[in-house]
Backbone bond lengths (Angstrom), bond angles and torsions (degrees), N, CA, C in turn:
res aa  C-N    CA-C-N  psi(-1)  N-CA   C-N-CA  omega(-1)  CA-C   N-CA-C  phi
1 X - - - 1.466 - - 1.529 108.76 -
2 X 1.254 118.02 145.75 1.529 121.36 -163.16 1.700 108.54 -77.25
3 X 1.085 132.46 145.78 1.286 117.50 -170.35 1.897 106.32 -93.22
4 X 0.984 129.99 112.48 1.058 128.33 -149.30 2.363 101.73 -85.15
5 X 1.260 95.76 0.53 1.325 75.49 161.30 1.774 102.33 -109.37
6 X 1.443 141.99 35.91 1.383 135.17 156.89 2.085 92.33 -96.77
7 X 1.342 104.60 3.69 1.707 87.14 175.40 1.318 84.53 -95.42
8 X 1.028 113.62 -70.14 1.622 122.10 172.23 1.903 113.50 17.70
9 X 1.850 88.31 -80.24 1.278 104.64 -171.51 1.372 110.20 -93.93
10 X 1.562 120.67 22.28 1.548 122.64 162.35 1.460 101.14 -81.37
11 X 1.620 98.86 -60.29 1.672 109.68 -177.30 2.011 116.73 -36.59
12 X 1.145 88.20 -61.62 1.526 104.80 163.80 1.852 111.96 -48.03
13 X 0.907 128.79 -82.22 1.329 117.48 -163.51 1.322 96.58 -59.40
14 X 1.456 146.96 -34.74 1.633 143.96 -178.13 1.415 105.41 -50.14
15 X 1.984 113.39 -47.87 1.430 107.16 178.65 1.528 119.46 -68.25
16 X 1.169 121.13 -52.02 1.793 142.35 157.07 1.429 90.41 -9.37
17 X 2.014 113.95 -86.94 1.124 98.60 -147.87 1.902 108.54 -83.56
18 X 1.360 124.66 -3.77 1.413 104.76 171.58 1.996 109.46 -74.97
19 X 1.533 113.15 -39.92 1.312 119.02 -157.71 2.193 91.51 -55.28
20 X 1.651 108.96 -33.14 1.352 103.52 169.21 1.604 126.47 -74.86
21 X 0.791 77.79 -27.42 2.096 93.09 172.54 1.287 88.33 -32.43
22 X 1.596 108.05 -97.94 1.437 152.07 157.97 1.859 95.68 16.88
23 X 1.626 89.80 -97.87 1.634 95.67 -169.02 1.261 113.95 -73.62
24 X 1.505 138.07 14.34 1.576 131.13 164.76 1.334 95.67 -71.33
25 X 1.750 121.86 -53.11 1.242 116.12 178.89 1.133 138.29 -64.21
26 X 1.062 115.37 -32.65 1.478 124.14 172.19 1.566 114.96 -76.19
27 X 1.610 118.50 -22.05 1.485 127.39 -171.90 1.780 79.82 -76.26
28 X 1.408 102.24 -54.79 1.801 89.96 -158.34 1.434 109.09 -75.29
29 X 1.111 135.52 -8.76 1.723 112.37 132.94 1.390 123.51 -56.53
30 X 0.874 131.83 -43.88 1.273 120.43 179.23 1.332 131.10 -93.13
31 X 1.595 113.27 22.67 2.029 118.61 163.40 1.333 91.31 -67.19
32 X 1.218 119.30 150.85 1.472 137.81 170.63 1.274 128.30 67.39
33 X 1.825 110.86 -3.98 1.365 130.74 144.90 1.574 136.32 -61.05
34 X 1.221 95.80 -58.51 1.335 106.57 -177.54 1.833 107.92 -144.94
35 X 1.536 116.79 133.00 1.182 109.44 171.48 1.212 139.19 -50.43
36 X 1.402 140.67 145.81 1.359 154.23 -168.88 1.907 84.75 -54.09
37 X 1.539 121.35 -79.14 1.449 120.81 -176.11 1.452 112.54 -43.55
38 X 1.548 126.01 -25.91 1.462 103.27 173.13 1.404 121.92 -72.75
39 X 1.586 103.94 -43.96 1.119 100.88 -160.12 1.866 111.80 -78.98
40 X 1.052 87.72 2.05 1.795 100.51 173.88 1.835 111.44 -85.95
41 X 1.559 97.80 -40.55 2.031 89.10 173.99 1.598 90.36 -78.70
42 X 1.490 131.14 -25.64 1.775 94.45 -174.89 1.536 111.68 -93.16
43 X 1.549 119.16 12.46 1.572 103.14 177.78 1.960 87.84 -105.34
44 X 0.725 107.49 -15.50 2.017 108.72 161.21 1.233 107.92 -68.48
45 X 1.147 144.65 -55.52 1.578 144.88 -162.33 1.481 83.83 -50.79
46 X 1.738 113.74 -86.80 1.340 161.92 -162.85 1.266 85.86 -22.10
47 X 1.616 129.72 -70.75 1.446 141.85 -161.02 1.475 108.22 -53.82
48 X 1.774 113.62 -55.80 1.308 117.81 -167.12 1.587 110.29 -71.86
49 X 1.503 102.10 -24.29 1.659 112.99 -171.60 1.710 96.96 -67.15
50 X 1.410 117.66 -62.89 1.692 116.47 162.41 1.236 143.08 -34.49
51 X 1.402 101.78 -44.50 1.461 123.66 -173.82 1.808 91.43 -67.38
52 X 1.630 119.79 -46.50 1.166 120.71 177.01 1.270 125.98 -32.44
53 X 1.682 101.90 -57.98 1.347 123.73 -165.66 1.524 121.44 -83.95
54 X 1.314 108.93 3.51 1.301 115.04 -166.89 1.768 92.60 -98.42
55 X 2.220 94.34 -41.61 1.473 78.18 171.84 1.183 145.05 -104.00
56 X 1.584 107.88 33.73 1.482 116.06 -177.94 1.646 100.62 -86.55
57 X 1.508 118.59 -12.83 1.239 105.36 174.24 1.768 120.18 -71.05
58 X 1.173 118.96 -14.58 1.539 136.45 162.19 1.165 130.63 -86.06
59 X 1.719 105.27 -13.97 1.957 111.81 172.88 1.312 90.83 -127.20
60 X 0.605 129.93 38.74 2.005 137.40 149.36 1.312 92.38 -15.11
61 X 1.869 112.41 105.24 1.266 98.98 162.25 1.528 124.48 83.94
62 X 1.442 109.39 -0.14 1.447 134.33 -160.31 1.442 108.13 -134.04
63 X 1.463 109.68 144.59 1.606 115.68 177.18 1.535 93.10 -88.89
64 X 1.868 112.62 141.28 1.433 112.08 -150.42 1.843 91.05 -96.21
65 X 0.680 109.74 145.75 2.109 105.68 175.82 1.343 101.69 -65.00
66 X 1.021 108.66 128.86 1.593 122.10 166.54 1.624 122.39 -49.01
67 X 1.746 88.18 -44.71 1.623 99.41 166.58 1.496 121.22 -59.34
68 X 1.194 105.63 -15.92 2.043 111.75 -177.57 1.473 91.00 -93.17
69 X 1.029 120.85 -34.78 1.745 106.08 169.75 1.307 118.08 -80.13
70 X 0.954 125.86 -15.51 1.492 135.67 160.09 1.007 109.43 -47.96
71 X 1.441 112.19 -66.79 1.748 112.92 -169.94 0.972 120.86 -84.15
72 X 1.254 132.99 7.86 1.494 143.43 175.84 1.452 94.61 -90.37
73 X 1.637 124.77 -79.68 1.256 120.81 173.22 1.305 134.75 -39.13
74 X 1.333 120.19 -68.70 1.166 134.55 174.21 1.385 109.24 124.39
75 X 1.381 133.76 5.40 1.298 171.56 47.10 1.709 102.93 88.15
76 X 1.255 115.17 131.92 1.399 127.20 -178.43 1.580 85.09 -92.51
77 X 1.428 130.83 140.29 1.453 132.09 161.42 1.401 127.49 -33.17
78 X 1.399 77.04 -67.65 2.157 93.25 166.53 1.226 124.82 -47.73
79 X 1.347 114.87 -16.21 1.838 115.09 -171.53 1.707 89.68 -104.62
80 X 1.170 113.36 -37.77 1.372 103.68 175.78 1.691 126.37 -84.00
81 X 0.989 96.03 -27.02 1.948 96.07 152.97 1.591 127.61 -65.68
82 X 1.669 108.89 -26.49 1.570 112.44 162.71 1.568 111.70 -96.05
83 X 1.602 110.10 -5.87 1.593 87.08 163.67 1.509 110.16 -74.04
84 X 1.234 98.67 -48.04 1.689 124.31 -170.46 2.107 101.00 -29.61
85 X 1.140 111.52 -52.39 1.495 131.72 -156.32 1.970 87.56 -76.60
86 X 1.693 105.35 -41.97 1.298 68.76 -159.17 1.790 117.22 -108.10
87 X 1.796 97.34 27.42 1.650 128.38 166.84 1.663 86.93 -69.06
88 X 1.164 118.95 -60.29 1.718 123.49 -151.19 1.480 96.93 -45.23
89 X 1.786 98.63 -62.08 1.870 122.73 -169.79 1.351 98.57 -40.60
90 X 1.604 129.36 -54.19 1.556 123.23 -159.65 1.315 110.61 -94.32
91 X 1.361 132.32 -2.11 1.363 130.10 159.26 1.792 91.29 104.14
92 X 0.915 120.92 32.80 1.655 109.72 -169.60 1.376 128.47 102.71
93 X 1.705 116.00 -36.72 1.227 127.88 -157.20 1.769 105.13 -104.07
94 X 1.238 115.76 142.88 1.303 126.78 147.84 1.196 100.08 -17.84
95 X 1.743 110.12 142.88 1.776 95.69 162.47 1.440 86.17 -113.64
96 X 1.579 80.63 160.38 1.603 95.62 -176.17 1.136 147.33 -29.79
97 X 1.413 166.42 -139.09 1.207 157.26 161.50 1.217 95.56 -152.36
98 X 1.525 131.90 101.82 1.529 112.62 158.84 1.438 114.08 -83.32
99 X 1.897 112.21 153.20 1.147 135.87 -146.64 1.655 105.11 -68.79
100 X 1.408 127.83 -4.42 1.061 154.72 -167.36 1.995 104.20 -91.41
101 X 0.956 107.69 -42.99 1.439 118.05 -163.17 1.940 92.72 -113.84
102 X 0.983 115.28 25.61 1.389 105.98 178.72 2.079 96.20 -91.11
103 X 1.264 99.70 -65.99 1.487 121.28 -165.12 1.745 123.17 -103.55
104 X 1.063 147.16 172.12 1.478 124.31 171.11 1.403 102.62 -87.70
105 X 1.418 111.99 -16.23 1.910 112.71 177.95 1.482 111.48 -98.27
106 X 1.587 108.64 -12.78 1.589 78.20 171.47 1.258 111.69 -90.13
107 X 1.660 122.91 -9.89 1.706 127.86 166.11 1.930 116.11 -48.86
108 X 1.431 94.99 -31.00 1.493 106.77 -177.98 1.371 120.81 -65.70
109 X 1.647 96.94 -50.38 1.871 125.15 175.44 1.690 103.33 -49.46
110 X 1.367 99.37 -59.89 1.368 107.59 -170.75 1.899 101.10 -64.82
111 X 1.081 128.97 -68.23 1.465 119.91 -172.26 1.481 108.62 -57.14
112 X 1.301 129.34 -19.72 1.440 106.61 172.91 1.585 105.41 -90.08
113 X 1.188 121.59 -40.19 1.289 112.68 -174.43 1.723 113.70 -43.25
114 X 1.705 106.13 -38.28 1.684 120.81 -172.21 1.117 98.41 -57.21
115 X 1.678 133.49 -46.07 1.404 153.22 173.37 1.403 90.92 -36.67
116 X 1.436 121.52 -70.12 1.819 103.41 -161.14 1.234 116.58 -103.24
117 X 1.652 117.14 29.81 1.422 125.21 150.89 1.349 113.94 -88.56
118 X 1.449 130.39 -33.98 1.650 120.30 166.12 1.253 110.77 -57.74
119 X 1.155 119.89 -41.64 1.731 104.06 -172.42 1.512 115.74 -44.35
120 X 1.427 95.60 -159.59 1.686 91.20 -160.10 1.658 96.20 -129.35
121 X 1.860 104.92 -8.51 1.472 108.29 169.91 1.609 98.96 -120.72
122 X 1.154 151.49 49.99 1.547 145.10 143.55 1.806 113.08 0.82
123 X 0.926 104.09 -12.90 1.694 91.67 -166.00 1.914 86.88 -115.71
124 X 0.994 117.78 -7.08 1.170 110.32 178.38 1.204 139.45 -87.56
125 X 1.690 112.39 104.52 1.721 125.63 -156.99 1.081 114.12 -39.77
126 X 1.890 137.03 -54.29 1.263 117.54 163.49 1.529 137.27 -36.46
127 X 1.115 112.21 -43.62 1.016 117.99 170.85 2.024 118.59 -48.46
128 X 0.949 116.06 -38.96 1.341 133.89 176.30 1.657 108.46 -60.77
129 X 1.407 110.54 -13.27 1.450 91.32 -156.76 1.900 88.21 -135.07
130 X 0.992 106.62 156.64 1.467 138.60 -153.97 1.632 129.89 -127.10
131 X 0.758 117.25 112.30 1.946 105.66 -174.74 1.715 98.42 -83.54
132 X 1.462 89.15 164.79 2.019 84.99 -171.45 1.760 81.87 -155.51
133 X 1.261 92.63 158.18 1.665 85.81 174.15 1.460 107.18 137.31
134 X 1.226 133.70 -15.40 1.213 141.76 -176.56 1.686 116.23 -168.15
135 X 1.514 122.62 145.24 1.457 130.07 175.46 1.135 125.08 -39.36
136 X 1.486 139.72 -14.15 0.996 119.94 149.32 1.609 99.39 -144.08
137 X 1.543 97.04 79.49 2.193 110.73 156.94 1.159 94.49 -108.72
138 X 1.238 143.52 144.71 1.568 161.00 125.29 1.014 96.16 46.83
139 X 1.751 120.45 -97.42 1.282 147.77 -169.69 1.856 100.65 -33.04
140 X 0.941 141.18 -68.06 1.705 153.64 -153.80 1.454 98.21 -75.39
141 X 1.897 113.54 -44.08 1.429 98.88 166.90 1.693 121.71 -70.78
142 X 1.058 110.69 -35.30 1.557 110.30 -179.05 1.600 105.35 -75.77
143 X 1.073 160.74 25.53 1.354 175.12 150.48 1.335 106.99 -103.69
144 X 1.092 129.53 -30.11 1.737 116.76 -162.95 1.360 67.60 -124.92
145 X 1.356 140.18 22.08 2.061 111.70 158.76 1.886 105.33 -121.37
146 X 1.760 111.17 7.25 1.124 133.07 -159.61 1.680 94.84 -107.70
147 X 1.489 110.95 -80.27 0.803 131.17 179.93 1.723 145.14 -124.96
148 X 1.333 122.76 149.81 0.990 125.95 173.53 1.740 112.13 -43.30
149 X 1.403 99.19 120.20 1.712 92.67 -176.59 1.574 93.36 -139.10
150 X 1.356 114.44 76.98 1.356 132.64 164.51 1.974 101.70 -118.26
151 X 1.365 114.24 111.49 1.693 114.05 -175.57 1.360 84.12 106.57
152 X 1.279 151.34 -59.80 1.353 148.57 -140.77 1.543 115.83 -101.15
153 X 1.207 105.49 118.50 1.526 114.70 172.19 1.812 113.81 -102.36
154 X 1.681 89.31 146.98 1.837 105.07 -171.01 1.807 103.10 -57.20
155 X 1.588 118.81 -30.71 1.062 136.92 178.25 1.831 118.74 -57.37
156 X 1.617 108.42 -41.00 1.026 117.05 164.31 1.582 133.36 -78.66
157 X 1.144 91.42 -33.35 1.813 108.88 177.95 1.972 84.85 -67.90
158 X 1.181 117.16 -75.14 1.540 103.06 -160.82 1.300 125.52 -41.16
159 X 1.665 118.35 -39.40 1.312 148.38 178.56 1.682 91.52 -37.27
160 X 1.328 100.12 -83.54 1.679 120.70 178.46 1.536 106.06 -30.97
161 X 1.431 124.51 -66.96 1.395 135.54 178.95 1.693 103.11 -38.45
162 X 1.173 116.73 -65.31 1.110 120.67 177.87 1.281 117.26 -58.12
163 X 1.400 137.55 -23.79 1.257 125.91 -175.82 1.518 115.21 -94.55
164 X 1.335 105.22 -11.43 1.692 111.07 179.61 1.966 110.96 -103.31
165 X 1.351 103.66 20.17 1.035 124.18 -142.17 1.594 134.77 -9.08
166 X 1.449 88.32 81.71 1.672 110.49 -171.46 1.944 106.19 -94.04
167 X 1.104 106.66 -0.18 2.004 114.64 -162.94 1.609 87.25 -146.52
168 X 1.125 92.87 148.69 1.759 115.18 152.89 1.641 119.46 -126.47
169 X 1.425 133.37 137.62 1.340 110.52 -162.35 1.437 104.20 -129.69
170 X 1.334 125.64 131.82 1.425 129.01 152.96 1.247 129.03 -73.88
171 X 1.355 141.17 67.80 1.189 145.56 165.27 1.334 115.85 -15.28
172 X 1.420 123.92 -51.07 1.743 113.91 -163.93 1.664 86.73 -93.41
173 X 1.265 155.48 -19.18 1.315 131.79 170.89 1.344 107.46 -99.80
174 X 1.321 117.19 8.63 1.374 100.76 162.38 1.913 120.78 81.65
175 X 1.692 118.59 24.95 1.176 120.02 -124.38 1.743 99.68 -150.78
176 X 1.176 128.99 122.42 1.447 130.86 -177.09 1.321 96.18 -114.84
177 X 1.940 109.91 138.46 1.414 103.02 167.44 1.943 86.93 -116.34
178 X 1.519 106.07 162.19 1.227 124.89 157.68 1.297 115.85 -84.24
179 X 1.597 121.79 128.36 1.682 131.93 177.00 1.258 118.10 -83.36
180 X 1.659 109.74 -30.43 1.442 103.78 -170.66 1.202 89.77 -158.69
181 X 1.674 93.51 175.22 1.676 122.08 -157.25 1.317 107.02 -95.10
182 X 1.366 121.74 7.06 1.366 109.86 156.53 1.480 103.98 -173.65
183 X 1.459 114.12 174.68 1.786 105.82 -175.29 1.629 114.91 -104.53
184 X 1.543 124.74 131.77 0.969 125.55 177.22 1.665 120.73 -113.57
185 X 1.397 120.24 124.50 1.626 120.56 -171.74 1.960 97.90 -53.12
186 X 1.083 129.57 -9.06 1.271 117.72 -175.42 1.570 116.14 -79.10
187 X 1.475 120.57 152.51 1.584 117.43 171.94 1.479 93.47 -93.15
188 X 1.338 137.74 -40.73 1.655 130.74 -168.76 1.684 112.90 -132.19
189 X 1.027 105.48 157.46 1.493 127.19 -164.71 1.663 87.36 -70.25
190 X 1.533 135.67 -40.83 1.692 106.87 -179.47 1.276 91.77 -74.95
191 X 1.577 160.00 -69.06 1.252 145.00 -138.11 1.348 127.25 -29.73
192 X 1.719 119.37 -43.42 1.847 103.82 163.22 1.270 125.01 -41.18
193 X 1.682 116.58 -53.55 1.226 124.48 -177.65 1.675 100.25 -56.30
194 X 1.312 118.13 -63.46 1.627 111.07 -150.57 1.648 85.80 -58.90
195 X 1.273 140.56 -40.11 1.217 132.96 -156.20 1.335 100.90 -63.65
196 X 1.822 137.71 -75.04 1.003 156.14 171.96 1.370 95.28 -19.77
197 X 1.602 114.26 -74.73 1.810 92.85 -176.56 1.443 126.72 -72.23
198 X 1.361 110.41 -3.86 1.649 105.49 166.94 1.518 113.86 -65.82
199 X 0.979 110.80 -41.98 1.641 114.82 -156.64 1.983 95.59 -99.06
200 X 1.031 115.57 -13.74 1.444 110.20 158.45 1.769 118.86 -70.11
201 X 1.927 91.95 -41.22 2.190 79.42 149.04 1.176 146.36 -53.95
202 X 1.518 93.82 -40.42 1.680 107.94 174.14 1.228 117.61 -37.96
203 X 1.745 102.38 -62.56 1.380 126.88 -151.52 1.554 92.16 -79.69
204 X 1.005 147.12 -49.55 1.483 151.23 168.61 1.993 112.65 -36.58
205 X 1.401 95.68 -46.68 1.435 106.49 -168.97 1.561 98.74 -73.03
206 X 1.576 114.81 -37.14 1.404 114.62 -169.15 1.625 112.21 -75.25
207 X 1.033 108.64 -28.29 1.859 131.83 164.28 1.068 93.48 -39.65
208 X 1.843 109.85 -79.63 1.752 105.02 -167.07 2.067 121.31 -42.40
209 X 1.244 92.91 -46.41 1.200 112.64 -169.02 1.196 116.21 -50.19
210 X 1.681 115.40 -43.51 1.030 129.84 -169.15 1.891 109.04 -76.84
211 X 1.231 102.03 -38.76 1.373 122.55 173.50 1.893 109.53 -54.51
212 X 1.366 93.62 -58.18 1.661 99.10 179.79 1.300 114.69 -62.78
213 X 1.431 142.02 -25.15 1.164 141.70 -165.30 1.579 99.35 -81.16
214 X 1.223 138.89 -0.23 1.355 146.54 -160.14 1.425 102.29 -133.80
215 X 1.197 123.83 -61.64 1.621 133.46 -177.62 1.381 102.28 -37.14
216 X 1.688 103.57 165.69 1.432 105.06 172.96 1.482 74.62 -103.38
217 X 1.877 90.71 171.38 1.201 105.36 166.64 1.278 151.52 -56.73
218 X 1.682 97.35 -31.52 1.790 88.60 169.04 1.967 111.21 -91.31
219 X 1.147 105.27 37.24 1.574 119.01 177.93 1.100 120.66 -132.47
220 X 1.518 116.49 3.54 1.476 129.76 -162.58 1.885 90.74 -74.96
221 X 1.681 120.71 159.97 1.709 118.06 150.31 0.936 116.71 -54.67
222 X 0.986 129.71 161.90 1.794 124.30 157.81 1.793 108.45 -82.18
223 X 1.165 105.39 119.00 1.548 107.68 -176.52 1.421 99.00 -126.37
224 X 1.038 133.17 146.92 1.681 131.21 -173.83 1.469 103.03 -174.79
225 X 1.662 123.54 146.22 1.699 132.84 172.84 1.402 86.62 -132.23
226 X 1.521 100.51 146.50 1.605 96.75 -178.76 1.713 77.96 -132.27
227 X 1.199 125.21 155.24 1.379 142.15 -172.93 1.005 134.10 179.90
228 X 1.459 140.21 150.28 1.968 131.34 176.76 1.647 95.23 -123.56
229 X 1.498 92.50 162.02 1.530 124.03 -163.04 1.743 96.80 -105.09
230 X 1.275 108.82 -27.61 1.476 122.06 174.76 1.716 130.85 -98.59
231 X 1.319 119.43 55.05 1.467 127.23 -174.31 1.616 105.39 -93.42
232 X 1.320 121.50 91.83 1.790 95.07 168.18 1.364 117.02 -53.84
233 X 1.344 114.90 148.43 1.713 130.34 -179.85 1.305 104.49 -53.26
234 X 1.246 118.90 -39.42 1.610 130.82 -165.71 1.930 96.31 -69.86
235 X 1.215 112.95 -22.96 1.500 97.14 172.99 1.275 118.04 -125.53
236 X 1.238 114.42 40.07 1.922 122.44 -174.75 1.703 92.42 -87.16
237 X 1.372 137.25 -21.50 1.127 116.76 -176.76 1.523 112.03 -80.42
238 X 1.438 113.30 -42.02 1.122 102.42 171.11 1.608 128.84 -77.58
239 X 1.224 118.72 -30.66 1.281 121.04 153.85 1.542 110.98 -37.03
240 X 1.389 133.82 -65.39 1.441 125.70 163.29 1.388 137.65 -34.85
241 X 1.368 116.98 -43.08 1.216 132.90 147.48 1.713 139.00 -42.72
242 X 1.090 87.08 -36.86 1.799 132.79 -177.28 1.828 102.86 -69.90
243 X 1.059 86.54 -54.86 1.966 98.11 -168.06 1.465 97.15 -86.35
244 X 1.322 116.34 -50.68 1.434 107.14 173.17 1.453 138.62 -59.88
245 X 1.521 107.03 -0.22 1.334 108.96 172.35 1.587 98.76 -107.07
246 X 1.143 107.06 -21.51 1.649 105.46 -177.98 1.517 100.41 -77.08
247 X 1.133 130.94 -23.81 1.604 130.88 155.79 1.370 141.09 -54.42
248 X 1.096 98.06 -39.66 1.700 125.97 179.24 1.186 112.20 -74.04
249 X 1.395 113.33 -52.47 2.104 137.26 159.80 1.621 108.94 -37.41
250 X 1.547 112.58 -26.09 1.356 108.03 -149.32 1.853 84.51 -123.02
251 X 0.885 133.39 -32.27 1.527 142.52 168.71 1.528 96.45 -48.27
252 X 1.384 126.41 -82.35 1.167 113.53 -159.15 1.422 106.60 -67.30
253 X 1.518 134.71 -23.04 1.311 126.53 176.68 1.421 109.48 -62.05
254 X 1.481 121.03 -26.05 1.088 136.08 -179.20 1.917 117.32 -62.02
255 X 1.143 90.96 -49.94 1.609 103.78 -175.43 1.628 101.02 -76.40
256 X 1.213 116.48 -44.23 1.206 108.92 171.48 1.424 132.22 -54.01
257 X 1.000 122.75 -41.99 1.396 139.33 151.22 1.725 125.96 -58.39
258 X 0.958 112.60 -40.69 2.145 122.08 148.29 1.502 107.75 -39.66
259 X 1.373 101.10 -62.48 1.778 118.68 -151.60 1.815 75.29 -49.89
260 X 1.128 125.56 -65.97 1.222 126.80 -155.16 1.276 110.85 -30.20
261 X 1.196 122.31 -66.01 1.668 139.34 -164.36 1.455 114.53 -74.17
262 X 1.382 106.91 2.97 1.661 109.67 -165.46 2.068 91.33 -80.65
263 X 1.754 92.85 137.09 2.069 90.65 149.74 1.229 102.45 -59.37
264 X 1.184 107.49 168.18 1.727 137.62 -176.15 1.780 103.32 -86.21
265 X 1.343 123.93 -37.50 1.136 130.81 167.46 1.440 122.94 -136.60
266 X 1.036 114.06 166.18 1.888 124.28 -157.72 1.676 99.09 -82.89
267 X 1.438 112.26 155.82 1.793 109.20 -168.60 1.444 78.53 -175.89
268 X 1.647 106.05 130.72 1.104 132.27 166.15 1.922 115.36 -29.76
269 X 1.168 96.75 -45.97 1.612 101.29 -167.56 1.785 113.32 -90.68
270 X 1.707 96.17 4.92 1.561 92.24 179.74 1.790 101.32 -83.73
271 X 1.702 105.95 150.70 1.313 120.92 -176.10 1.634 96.58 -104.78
272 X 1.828 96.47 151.16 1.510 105.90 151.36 1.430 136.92 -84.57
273 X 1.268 124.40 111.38 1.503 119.44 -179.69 1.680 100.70 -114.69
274 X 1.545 109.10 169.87 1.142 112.81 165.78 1.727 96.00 158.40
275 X 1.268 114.71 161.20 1.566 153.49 143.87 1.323 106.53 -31.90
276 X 1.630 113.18 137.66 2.257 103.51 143.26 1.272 85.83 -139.44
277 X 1.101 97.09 162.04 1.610 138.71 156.82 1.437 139.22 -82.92
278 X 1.511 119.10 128.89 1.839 100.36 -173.77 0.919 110.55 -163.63
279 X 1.555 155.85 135.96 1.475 169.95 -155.21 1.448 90.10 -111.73
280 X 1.007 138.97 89.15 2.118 123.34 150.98 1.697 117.16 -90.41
281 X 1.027 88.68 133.11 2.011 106.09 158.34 1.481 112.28 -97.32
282 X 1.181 128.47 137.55 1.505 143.99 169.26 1.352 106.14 -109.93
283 X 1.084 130.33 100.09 1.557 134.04 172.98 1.049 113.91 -121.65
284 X 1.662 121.26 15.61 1.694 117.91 177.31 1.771 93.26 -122.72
């Protein structure tokens, strides 16, 4: 007879290793986006804000026990009574992230840039630029008056600066200029957009998912990846090419077939439905 806690701990390691799938990828977009401490108070907010809502469907009308949020989270009371207070303050939502508190370099971008908005000449290129090179040149004081730089080297912060290209550097004078008026986690001017609609797939796909795990079967979405384990490298370009026209073919058949079902005019109570589309590579 099967021992019913090896299903137990099948079920379990299946969730373990997809829930890591998931956020390795999404974490490794986001190193050098957003800090390890942010994104840790907003997947805490997020959790306790859910965990809430899942159980107001059981205190209908009822103040929910703190202790039931306890055990859902895993949650010290006290951290969840000051999350609790400060869900109410923001209306529901995350509060914002200013561009300052994202990274330890975009805290840098932002305090020097503030530096050459008091002046009284802002447009003036010296001013922009900085000597670096020793414990107390410009650059090392404005970093150690910014930020915590215990783990962090001046060598790494510039590296970074330079690669998001927020600095330009003169090596033989010893000399950093600032490019812009503030720091952005992006390398190119389309990346917000492609990002925004990437992660509007995510969040769409995780909808379905979440939906199907409950549905009966003949009510489930249709969710499906069709893919091979066998592509030689020598033909991934055209294979790419290949799917992407078979995508594009199927997009406009797609919209055409939407357009159909749409009201004629907009009304509070109309919902969004729809299809996406997506080419993936797995190379990890």
């Amino acid at each position: 007879m099967p021992d019913p806690r090896d299903a137990q701990l099948q079920e379990v390691t299946i969730l373990t290793r997809a829930v890591e799938n998931v956020f390795r990828k999404l974490i490794r977009f986001l190193v050098g986006r957003i800090s390890l401490v942010k994104l840790q108070e907003m997947i805490s907010y997020i959790y306790v804000q859910e965990s809430e809502n899942l159980l107001r469907e059981e205190f209908s009308g009822k103040n929910i026990p703190l202790t039931k949020l306890a055990l859902l989270t895993g949650l010290d009371t006290r951290a969840i009574t000051s999350m609790r207070e400060t869900i109410e303050e923001s209306s529901g939502e995350f509060q914002q992230i200013l561009l300052k508190d994202l990274t330890p370099e975009s805290a840098i971008v932002e305090a020097w840039a503030a530096k050459i908005k008091k002046t009284s000449d802002p447009e003036n290129d010296e001013l922009r630029t900085l000597k670096f090179g020793g414990e107390e040149e410009e650059f090392e004081k404005l970093v150690r008056s910014t930020i915590t730089t215990r783990g962090l080297t001046i060598q790494s912060l510039i590296q970074t600066l330079l690669a998001t290209n927020s600095i330009s550097i003169d090596k033989k004078r010893k000399k950093l200029k600032l490019l812009v008026d503030h720091y952005s986690p992006y390398l190119s001017n389309d990346e917000p957009n492609m990002v925004n609609a990437a992660f509007s797939a995510v969040s769409n796909l995780i909808s379905t998912i979440q939906y199907n795990v409950t549905a009966s079967v003949d009510e489930r979405m249709f969710q499906r990846q069709v893919w091979t384990f066998r592509l030689p490298p020598a033909k991934l370009l055209a294979f790419r090419k290949s799917m992407r026209d078979l995508l594009k073919g199927m997009e406009q058949e797609s919209k055409d077939q939407v357009e159909g079902w749409e009201a004629e005019s907009f009304d509070a109570d109309l919902l969004s439905a729809g299809i996406g589309f997506y080419y993936f590579e797995d190379r990890v």
